[in-house]
C-alpha positions in Angstrom: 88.7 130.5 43.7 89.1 133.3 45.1 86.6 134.6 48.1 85.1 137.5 46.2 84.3 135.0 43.3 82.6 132.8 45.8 80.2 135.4 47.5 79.5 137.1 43.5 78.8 133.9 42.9 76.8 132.6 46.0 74.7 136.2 45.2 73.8 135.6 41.7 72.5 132.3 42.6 70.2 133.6 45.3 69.1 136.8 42.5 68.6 133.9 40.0 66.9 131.5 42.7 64.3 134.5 43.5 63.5 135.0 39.6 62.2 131.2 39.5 61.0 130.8 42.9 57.8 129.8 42.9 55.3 129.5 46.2 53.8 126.6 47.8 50.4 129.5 47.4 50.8 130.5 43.8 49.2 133.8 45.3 52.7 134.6 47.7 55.2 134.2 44.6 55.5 137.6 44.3 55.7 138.8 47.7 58.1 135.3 48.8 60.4 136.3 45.2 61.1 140.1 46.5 61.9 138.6 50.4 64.7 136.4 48.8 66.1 139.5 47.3 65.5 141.9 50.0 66.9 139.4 52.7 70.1 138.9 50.0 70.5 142.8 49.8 70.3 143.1 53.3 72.7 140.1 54.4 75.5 140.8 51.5 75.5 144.3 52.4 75.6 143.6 55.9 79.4 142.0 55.9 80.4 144.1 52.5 83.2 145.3 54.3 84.7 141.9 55.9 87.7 141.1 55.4 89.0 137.9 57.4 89.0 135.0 55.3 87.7 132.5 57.9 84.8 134.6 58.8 84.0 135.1 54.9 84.0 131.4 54.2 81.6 131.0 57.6 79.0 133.7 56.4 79.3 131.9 53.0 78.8 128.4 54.5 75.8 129.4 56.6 74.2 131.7 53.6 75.0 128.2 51.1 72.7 126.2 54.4 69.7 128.7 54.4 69.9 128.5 50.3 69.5 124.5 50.7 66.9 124.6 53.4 64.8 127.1 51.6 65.0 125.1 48.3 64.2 121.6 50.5 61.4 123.0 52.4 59.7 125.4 50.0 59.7 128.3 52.6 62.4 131.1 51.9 61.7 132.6 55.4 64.3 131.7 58.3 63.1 128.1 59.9 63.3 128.6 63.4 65.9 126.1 65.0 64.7 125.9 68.9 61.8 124.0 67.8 61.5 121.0 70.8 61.3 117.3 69.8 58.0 116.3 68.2 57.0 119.9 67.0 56.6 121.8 64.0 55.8 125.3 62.4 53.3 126.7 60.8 54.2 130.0 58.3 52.2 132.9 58.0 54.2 134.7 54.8 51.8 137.7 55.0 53.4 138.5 58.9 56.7 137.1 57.5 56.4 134.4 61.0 55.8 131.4 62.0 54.0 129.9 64.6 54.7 126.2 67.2 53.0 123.4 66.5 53.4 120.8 69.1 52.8 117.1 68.1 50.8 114.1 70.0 54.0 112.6 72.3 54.0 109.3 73.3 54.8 108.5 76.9 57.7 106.6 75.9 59.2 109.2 73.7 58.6 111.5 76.7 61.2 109.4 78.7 63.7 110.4 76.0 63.5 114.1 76.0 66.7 116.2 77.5 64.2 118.3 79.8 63.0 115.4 81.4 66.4 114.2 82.4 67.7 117.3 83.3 64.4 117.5 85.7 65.3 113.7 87.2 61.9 112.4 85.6 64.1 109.8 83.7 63.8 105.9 85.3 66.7 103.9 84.5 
């Protein structure tokens, strides 16, 4: 298959994916549905003109991830990845954000963490 097959393809799955999307707050479907589609317009139109294979089949690679994680998770917004260990998010759809949540650590977990043993706090 060729790579202009691939992204046609990889679009009209997202355009079909926004149709049936529905929201975790029956309320946001709308509003979550014309995100999908903005956020493909803007993205597909964004590299329209690339032409280097590898960086084709990246863009399609990392556009096939957020697909997946969006369909796991129920949220079609980007899931911020610098999240620390033991933390979570909270999603506010009308502001489009999302907002740290830090979990209860427990001391030993605490040992584990890379800050800590960058810091010297690790006892071995």
């Amino acid at each position: 298959m060729n790579k202009r097959s691939e992204v046609l393809r990889l679009y009209r799955r997202i355009i079909r994916l926004s149709k049936d999307w529905v929201a975790q707050e029956p309320t946001n479907t709308n509003e979550e549905q014309k995100y999908i589609r903005e956020e493909a317009q803007k993205g597909f139109k964004a590299y329209k003109n690339e032409k280097d294979p590898e960086k084709i089949s990246e863009l399609l690679k990392e556009a096939e991830k957020r697909v997946e994680i969006a369909c796991h998770y129920q949220i079609p917004y980007d899931r911020p990845f610098y999240l620390p260990p033991r933390s979570s998010f909270d999603v506010d759809s009308s502001s489009k954000s999302a907002k740290q949540r830090t979990l209860h650590r427990s001391p030993i977990s605490s040992k584990f963490l890379p800050s800590a043993a960058s810091r010297g706090n690790s006892s071995d």
